[in-house]
C-alpha angles and dihedrals in degrees: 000000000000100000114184133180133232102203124185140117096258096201071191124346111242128197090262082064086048097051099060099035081054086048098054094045086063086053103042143045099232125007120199118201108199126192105216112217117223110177098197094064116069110213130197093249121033131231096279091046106052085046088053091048092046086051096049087042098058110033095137098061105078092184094058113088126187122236145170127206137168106206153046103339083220089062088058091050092049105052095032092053087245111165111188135022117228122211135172136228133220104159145359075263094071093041094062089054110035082051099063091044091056094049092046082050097041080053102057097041112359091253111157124219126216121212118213111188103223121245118274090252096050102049092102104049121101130159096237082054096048101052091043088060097047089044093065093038099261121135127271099156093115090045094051138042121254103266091047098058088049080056098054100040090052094049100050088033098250126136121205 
């Protein structure tokens, strides 16, 4: 059984999040989104919630499980028999860096990382974006699932 992890942060997860956590659940046999936990950056929704969020948001992939972790991702691998780390790409941007990352992981423990160029219509979200949009009142229903966009709206005091 080929069980990868999809790690982020996910300060909310968006459906280009989605797309590629979707995609990866056709490739492999168990995907593991894991919210990883920093505690020097202070993010709109805390740890319990963004799980929750990720849960809600993916109810009809029964291979797809919801984690937290603080920590080396490599750690988690390591002590969860995860085999390969899934990322996706939006630009050339995102490559520079997640490549450096996988080689810097594929260095400490020989885990690979799998690139997974994100869907045409998803290339421009990103979850700083999103909630910079909802902040000032703008629309992000088409960028977020719906629980999500509850959440935002609850918590900048919108309504869609």
């Amino acid at each position: 059984m080929t069980r990868v992890v999809c790690p982020g942060s996910f300060d909310p997860v968006t459906n280009g999040h989605l797309d590629i956590i979707t995609r990866a659940s056709y490739l492999f046999d168990e995907v593991v989104v894991v919210v990883l936990v920093n505690d020097a950056k202070k993010g709109l929704f805390d740890t319990a919630q963004r799980l929750d969020l990720i849960r809600r948001s993916i109810r009809n992939r029964p291979n797809v499980t919801v984690d937290s972790y603080a920590g080396l991702l490599v750690d988690y691998c390591a002590q969860n028999d995860i085999s390969a780390i899934v990322k996706g790409l939006r630009a050339v941007s995102d490559f520079d860096y997640e490549l450096q990352m996988a080689q810097m992981n594929g260095n400490l423990t020989g885990i690979d990382t799998i690139f997974i160029p994100t869907a045409p219509d998803y290339m421009f979200i990103a979850s700083s974006l999103v909630k910079e949009v909802a902040r000032h009142g703008g629309d992000v229903a088409d960028l977020v699932p719906p629980a999500v966009l509850a959440a935002l709206d609850e918590s900048y005091g919108h309504q869609h």
